[in-house]
C-alpha positions in Angstrom: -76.2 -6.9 -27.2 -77.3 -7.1 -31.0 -78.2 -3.8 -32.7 -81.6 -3.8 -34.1 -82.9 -1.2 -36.5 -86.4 -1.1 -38.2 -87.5 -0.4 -41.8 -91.1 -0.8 -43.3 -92.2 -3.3 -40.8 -88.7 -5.7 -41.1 -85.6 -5.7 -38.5 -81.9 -5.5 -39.0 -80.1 -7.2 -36.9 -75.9 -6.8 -36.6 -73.7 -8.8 -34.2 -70.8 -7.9 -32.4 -67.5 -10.4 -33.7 -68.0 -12.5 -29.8 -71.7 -12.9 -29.8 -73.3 -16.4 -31.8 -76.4 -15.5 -33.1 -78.9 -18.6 -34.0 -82.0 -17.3 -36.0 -84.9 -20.2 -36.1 -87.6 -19.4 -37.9 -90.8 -22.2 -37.9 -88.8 -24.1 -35.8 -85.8 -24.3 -38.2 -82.4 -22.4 -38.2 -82.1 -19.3 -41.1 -79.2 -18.0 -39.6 -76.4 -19.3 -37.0 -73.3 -18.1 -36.6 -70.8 -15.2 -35.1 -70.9 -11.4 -35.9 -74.3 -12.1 -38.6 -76.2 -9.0 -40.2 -79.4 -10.2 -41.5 -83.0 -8.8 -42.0 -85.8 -10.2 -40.4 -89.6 -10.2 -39.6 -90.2 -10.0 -36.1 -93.2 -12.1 -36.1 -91.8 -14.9 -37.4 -88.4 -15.1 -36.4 -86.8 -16.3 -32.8 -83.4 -15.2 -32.0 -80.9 -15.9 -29.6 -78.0 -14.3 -29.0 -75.1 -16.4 -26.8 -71.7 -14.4 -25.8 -68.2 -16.3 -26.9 -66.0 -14.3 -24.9 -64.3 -15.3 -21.7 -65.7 -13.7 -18.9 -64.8 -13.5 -15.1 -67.2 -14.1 -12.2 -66.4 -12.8 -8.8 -67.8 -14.8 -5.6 -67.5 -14.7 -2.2 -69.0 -16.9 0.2 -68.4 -18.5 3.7 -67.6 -21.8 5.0 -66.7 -23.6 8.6 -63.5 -24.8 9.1 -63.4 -28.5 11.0 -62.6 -26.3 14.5 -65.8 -24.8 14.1 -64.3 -21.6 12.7 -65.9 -19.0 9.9 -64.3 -18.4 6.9 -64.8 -16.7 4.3 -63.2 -17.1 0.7 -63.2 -15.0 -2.1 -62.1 -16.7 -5.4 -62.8 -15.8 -9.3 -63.7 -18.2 -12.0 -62.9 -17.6 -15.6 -64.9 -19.5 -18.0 -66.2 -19.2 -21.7 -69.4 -20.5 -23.6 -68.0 -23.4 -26.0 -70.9 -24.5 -27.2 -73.4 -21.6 -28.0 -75.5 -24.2 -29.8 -76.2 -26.3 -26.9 -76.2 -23.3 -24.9 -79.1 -21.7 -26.3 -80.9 -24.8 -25.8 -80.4 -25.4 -22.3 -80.5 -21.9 -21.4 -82.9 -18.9 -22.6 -80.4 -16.1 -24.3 -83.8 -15.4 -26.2 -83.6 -11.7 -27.1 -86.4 -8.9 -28.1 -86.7 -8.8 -31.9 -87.5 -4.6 -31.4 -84.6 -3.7 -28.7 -82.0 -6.4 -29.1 -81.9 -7.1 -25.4 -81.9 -11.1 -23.8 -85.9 -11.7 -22.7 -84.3 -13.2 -19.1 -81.2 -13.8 -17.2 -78.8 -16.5 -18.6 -76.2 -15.0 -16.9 -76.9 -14.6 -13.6 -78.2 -18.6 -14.0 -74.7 -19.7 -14.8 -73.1 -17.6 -12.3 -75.3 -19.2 -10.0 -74.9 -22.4 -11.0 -70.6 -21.7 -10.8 -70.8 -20.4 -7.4 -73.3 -23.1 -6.0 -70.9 -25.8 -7.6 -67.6 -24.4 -6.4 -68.9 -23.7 -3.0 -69.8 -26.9 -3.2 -66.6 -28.3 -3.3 -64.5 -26.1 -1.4 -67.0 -26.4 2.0 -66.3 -29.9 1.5 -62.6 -29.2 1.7 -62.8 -26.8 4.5 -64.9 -28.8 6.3 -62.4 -31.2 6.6 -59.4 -28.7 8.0 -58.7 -27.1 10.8 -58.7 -23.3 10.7 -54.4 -22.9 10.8 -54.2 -25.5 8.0 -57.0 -24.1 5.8 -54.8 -20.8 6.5 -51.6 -22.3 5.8 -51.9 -24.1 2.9 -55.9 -23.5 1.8 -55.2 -21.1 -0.9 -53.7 -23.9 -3.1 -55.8 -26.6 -1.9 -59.1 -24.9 -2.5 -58.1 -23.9 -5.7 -57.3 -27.1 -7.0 -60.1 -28.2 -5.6 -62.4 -25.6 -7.0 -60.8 -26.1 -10.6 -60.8 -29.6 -10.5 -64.7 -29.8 -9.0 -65.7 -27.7 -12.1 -63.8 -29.3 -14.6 -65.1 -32.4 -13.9 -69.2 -31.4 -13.4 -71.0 -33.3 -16.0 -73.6 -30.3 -16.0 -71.6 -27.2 -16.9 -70.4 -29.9 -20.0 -73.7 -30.4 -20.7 -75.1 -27.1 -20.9 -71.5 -26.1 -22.9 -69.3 -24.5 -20.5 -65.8 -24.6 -19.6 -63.9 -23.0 -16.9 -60.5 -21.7 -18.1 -58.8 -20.9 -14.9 -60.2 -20.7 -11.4 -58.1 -18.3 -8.6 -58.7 -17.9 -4.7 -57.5 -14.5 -3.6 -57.9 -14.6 -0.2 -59.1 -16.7 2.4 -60.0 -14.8 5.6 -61.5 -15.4 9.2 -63.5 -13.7 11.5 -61.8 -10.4 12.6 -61.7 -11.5 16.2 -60.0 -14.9 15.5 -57.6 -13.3 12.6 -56.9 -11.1 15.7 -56.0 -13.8 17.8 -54.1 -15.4 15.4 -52.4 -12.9 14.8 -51.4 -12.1 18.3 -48.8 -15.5 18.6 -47.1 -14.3 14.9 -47.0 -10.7 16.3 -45.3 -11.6 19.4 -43.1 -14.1 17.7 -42.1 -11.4 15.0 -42.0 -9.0 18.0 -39.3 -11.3 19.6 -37.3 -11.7 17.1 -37.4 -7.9 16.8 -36.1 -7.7 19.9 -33.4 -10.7 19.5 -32.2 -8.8 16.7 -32.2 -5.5 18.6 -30.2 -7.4 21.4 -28.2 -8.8 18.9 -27.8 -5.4 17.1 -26.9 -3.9 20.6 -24.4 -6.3 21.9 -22.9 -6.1 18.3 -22.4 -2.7 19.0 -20.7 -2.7 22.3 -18.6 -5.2 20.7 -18.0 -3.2 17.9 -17.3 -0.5 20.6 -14.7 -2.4 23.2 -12.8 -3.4 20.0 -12.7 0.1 18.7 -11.8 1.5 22.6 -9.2 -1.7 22.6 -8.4 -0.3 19.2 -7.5 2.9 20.6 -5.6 2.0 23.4 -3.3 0.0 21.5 -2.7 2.8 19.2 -2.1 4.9 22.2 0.3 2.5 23.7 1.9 2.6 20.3 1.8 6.4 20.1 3.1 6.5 23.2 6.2 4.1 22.7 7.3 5.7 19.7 7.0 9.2 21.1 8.9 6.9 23.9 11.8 6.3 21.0 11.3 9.9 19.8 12.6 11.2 22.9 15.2 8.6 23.6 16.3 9.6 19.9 16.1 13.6 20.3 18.0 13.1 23.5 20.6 11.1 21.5 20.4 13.2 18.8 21.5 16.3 21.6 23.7 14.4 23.4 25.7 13.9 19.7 24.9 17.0 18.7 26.5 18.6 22.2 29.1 16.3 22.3 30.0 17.7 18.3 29.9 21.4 19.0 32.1 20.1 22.3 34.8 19.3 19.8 34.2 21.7 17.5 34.2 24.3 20.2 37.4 22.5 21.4 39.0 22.8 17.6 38.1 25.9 17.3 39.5 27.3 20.8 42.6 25.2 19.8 42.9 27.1 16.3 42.4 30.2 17.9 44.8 29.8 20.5 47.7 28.6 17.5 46.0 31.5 15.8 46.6 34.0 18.8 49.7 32.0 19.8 51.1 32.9 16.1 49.6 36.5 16.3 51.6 37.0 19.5 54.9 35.6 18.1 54.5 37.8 15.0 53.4 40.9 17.4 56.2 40.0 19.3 58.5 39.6 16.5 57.0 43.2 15.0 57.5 44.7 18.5 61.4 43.6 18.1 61.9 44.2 15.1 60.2 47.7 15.4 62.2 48.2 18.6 65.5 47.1 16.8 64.1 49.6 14.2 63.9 52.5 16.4 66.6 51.4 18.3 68.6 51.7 15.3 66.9 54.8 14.1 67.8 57.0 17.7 71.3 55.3 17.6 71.6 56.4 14.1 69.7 59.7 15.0 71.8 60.4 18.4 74.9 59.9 16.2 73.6 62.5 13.5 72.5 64.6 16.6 75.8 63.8 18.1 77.5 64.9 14.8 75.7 67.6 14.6 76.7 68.6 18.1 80.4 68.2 17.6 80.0 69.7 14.1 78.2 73.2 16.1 80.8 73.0 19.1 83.7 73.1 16.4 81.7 75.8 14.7 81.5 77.6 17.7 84.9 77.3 18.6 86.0 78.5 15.7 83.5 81.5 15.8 84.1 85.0 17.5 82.9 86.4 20.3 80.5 88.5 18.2 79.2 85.8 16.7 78.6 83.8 19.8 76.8 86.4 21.6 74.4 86.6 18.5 73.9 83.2 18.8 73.1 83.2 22.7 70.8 85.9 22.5 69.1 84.5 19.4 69.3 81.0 21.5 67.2 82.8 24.5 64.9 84.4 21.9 64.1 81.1 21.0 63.4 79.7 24.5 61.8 83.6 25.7 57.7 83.4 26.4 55.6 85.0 23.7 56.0 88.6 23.8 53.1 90.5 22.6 54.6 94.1 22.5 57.7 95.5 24.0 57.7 99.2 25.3 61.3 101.0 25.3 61.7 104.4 27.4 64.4 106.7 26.6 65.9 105.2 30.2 65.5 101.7 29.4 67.5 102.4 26.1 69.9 104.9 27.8 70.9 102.2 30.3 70.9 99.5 27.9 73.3 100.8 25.6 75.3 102.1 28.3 75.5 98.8 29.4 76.2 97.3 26.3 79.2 100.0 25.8 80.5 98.9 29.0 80.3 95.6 28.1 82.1 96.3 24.6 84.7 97.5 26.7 85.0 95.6 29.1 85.7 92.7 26.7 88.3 94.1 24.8 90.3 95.3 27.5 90.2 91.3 28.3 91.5 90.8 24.7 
C-alpha cells in the first residue's frame, strides 16, 4: 500500500520498489511507473496502484473421482502481474487519494478467477480416474494439468497474468475410504512384517544350530586332543618311568661297585690293620717276652733280700685299697717275731 501524506490541500504519494503506480489525471497518464513519489491534488487525479511481486495463492477444493469417490486437493499457484498496465485496466486496483488503500478487491478477483480455472481443469482430470489411480499417480497428473490449464487460458493473458509455478501438495480422500485403503497396504506391510520376523526368526535358529553344531565340533576337538594329551602324558610317564628305571638301575649298579670297592678296601684295611696289630703284639709279646727273660735273669741273679722286696712290693701292687692300717703292740710283737724267725730260719738253709 502507497504512503499518502497531506500538505495545504495537496497529497504525497510514495511507492514501495514492487508496486506500479499509474497516475491519470483528465483522462491522461502524469505518472506511471514503479516505486514513484509525486505530489498530487486529490480532486483531480486517479491512481492506481498494481503489485509486481510474485505472490502465492493457497486453494483447496474437492472433486469426484470416476468411482464416485470424494477427493479433495490442495495445490498452490505462484503467479506475478506482468502487465500492471493492462492490469489496471481490466481490473480496479483504484486506490483512496487520502489513505492510500485499493477502493475494491483486485485480489480476491484473481484468486478467484485462478481457483475457478484450475479447478476447472483438474475435475476434468479426476473425473476421468478412478480413485487408486488419481492416488497413485494424481499428484503429477494434476499438476501438469493445472500448470498447463493456466498457462494456456487466454483470459489470465489478457488481463496480464502469468502463473510461474503451480504445486499440488496433497490429494486426500474421505477419511473412511483413506481408512479402507489403507487397510489392504496395512495388512500387506503387516505381512511382510511378519515374513521378515519369520525370516528373522528362522535366521536365528539357524544362526543357533550352526553355533550349537559349532560347539560340538569344538567339543569333539577338545575332547580328541585332551584324547592325545593323555595318550601323550601317559607316554611321557611311561618314558619318564622307564628312565628313572635305568637310572635307578645305574645308580644301584654304581653303588654296589661303589660298596663292592668300599668292602674290598674295608677288607683290605681290616688286613692290613690286622697284619698291623698282628705285627705290633708279635713285636710287643717279643718286647714283653724280652722283658720277661731280661726280669727272670735279673731275678736270678738277685738275692734273696732282694727278691722278697720285690714279692711283697709285687702283692702291694695287686692288695685292695687300704684306707688305714691299725698296728697293736701284738700284731707288731708277732710280726717281727715272725720275721726273726724267718731271718733265721733262712740262713740256717744257707
Amino acid at each position: 500500500m502507497a504512503d499518502i501524506t497531506r500538505r495545504l490541500g495537496f497529497r504525497h504519494l510514495r511507492a514501495a520498489p514492487t508496486a506500479h503506480i499509474r497516475h491519470l489525471r483528465g483522462g491522461r497518464p502524469v505518472h506511471q511507473g514503479a516505486g514513484l513519489a509525486f505530489w498530487f491534488r486529490p480532486l483531480t487525479a486517479a491512481i492506481s496502484e498494481v503489485p509486481l511481486e510474485d505472490r502465492e495463492l493457497a486453494m483447496l477444493f474437492h472433486a469426484r473421482t470416476a468411482d464416485y469417490q470424494d477427493l479433495a486437493v490442495q495445490a498452490t499457484v505462484t503467479y506475478r502481474i506482468t502487465d500492471p498496465a493492462v492490469a489496471a485496466e481490466r481490473l480496479d486496483f483504484g486506490i483512496d487519494p487520502d489513505t492510500g488503500a485499493w477502493r475494491a478487491e483486485p485480489l480476491e478477483q484473481i484468486g478467484t478467477l485462478l481457483t475457478e480455472t484450475a479447478q476447472q481443469h483438474a475435475l476434468e482430470l479426476v473425473a476421468a480416474t478412478p480413485l487408486a489411480g488419481t492416488l497413485t499417480e494424481g499428484i503429477t497428473a494434476v499438476r501438469r494439468r493445472i500448470a498447463e490449464g493456466l498457462t494456456g487460458d487466454a483470459r489470465l493473458a489478457e488481463i496480464g497474468l502469468a502463473v510461474i509455478a503451480v504445486r499440488v501438495t496433497a490429494l486426500r480422500p474421505e477419511a473412511e475410504t483413506e481408512r479402507a485403503l489403507r487397510t489392504p497396504a496395512r495388512e500387506q506391510v503387516q505381512q511382510e512384517a511378519d515374513r521378515a520376523t519369520y525370516e528373522r526368526r528362522a535366521l536365528a535358529v539357524e544362526r543357533e544350530r550352526a553355533i550349537a553344531e559349532n560347539e560340538m565340533a569344538n567339543r569333539i576337538e577338545l575332547a580328541r586332543r585332551e584324547e592325545e594329551l593323555v595318550a601323550q602324558e601317559g607316554a611321557n610317564a611311561r618314558r619318564r618311568a622307564e628312565q628313572d628305571a635305568e637310572a635307578d638301575a645305574v645308580r644301584a649298579e654304581a653303588e654296589s661297585v661303589r660298596r663292592t670297592r668300599l668292602a674290598a678296601a674295608e677288607a683290605e684295611a681290616d688286613r692290613l690293620t690286622a697284619a698291623a696289630r698282628a705285627e705290633a703284639e708279635r713285636a710287643l709279646g717279643e718286647a714283653k717276652a724280652a722283658a720277661e727273660q731280661a726280669w727272670l735273669a735279673a731275678h736270678q741273679q738277685a738275692g734273696p733280700e732282694v727278691l722278697r722286696a720285690l714279692a711283697v712290693i709285687r702283692l702291694a701292687e695287686h692288695l685292695p685299697r687300704i684306707d688305714s692300717v691299725t698296728l697293736t703292740p701284738d700284731v707288731l710283737t708277732g710280726l717281727l717275731s715272725r720275721l726273726g724267725v724267718g731271718g733265721n730260719g733262712d740262713g740256717g738253709a744257707r
